[in-house]
N, C-alpha and C positions, 0 to 999 in steps of 0.2 A: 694238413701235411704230416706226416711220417717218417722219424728218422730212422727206426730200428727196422730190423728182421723179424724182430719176436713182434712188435705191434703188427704190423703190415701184415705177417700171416693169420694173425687172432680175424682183424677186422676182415681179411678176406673170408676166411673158416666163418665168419661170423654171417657176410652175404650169401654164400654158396649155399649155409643153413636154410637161409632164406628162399633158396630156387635162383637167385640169380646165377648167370654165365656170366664169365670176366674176360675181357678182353683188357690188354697191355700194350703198352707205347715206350717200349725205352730208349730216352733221348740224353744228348749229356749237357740239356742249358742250352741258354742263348736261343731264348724259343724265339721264332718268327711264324709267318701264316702256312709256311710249308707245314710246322710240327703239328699244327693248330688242324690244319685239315687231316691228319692220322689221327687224332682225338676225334671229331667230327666224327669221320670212318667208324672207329672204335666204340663209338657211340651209338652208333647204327647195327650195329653186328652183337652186343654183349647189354646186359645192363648195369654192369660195373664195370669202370675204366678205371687202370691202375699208368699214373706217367712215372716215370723213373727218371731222374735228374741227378748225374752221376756222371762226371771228368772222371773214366776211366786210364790209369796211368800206365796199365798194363798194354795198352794200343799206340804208346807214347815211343818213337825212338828217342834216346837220349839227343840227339841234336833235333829235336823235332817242338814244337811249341806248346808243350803242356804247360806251363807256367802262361805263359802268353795267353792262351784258348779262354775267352773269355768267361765270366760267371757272374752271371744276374739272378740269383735265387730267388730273390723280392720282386723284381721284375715278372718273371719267369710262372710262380704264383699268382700273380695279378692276373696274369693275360689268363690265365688258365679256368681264372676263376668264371663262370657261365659257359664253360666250354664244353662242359659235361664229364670231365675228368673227375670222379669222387674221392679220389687218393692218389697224393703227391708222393710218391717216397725220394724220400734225399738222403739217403743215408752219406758221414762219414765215411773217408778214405779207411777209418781205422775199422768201423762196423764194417764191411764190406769184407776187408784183410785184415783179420786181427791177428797175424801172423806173419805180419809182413808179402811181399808180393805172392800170389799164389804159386806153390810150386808143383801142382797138379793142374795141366793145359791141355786145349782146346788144340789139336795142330790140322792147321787149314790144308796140308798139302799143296800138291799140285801149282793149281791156279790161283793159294794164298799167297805164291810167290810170284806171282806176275801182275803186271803192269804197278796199281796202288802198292803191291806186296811188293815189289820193285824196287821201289821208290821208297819206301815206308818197310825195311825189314822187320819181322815180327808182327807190324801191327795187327793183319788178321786173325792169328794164333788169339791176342790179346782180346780182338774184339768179340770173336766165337767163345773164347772161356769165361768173359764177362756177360755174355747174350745166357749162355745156358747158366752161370748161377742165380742170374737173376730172375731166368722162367723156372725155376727150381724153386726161387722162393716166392717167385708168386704162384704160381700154378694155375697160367690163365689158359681159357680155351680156344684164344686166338693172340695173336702177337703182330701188331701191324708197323709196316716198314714203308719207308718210301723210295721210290721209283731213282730219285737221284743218285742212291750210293749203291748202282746195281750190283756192283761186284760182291759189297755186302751182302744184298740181296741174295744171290746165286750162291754165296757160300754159308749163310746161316738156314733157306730150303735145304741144302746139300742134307748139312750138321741133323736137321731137325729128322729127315728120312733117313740117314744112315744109321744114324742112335735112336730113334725110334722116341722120339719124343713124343710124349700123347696132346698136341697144340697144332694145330692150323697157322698157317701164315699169307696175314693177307699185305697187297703191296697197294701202294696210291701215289698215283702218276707223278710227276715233278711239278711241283707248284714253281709258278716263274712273274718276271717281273713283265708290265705292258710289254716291256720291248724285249722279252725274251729271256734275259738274266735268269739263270734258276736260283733259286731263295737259299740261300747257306748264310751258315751263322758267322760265315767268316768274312762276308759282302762287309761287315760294319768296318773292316780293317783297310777299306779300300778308298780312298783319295778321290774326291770328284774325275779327275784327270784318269784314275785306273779305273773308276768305274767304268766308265766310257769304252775304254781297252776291254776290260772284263767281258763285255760282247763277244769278243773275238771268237769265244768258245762256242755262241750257241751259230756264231757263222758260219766256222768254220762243220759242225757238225749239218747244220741247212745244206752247203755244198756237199757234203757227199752224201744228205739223201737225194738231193738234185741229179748228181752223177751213179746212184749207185745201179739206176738200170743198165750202165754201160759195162760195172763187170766191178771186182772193191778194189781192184788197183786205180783205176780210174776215179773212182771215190775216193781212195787216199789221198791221190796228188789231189782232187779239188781241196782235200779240207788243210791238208800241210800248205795247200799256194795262199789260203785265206792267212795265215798267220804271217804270212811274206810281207801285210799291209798294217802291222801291230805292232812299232817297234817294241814295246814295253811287256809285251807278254815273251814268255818264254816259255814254250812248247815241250813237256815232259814227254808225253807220249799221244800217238791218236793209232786207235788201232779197231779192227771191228772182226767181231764177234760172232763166233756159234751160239745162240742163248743155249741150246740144250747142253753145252761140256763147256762154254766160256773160254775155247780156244781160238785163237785166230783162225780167220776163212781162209780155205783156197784161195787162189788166182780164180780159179773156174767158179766158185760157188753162185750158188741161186738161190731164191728165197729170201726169208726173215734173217734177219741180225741186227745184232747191237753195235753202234759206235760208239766208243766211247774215247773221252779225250781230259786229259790235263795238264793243266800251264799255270807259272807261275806269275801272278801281274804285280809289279814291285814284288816286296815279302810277303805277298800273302798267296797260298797254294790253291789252286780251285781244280775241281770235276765237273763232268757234266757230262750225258749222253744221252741217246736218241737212236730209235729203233729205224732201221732202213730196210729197201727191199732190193736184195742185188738179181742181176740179170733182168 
């Protein structure tokens, strides 16, 4: 494991001497088998894998649960360890900002401000300027994400093409439980009773690929009438998606798109989404 900047670049300067390619995972903790399959990935693609393990506070609104957001570092290492990961970095809040919050930013635009960016003002901004100092210091030749926090997804591709970042970005699917559940770090904050609720989401998302050959208004009402059967979740948004500009469809559209959906079950916030095919 690795706390600083200055190690973390020697040992990489130190591989790449070597002929290896590096591929990067940055995660913020609380690893479970979803994070564990983008190391696997990463693994397959680069011969050194760099994890990043870092509660970024700049993606934090102030009423938002960054004190809360759990942190298992020793844990976190453990699981990592045969994973094929050869470099932990955990840097400090302070290495990271040694100047207090950054005041040179990432601004997501557009689509930073909807739906997550909604709900979550600023977070995007925070999480785009944390994504690009980190591939800055590590300077890998691929950068892998997972399929769950697609919005992310859609706006750090954007970031990586518009600024011209010389890294690839690879994504892998949503790792999820037998019964559907997608794997988030935040599942451990949930109640036998919410876990059960927790469903709601990947149901409600099954209904409108169910309905989505009828047209996406008809997909919406299926997946908003599923959460009609959940007292305990409360439905932020469900909304579906252009992948290519990540703005809502027509009435009319046809083709590929993304749903995507979020609810809160008790106090804990969840996402989750699933690709449909309308008309």
């Amino acid at each position: 494991m690795v706390g600083t900047i200055a190690e973390l670049r020697r040992r990489v300067a130190e591989a790449r001497a070597g002929g290896a390619s590096v591929a990067f995972v940055p995660t913020m903790g609380a690893l479970h088998d979803g994070h564990l399959a983008l190391v696997a990935r990463a693994r397959e693609l680069a011969e050194l894998v760099v994890v990043s393990i870092f509660v970024n506070p700049l993606q934090f609104g102030p009423n938002e649960d960054l004190e809360r957001y759990p942190r298992t570092l020793d844990a976190d290492v453990a699981a990592l360890r045969g994973s094929g990961a050869a470099l932990v970095f955990a840097p400090a809040v302070d290495e990271m900002y040694p100047d207090g919050p950054n005041q040179t930013r990432i601004v997501a635009g557009e689509v930073g401000g909807l739906y997550e960016g909604a709900s979550r003002p600023g977070h995007f901004d925070g999480m785009l300027t944390v994504v690009a100092k980190l591939c800055n210091i590590v300077q890998p030749d691929i950068a892998v994400f997972g399929q769950k926090d697609a919005q992310q997804v859609y706006l750090v591709r954007r970031m990586v093409r518009e600024l011209d970042l010389p890294l690839a970005i690879e994504v892998v699917e949503t790792v999820r439980e037998a019964d559907g559940l997608a794997l988030s770090s935040r599942n451990r904050f949930l109640a036998e009773p919410e876990r059960r609720t927790a469903l709601v989401l990947s149901e409600a998302l099954a209904a409108a690929a169910d309905a989505a050959p009828e047209g996406a208004p008809e997909a919406l009402a299926e997946a908003v009438a599923a959460f009609g059967d959940h007292d305990g979740a409360e439905l932020d948004y469900f909304v579906i998606v252009d992948p290519d500009t990540f703005l809502p469809v027509a009435d009319d559209a046809s083709g590929p798109a993304l749903a995507l959906v979020a609810a809160r079950v008790g106090a804990t916030r969840l996402i989750d989404n699933r690709r449909v095919v309308l008309g």
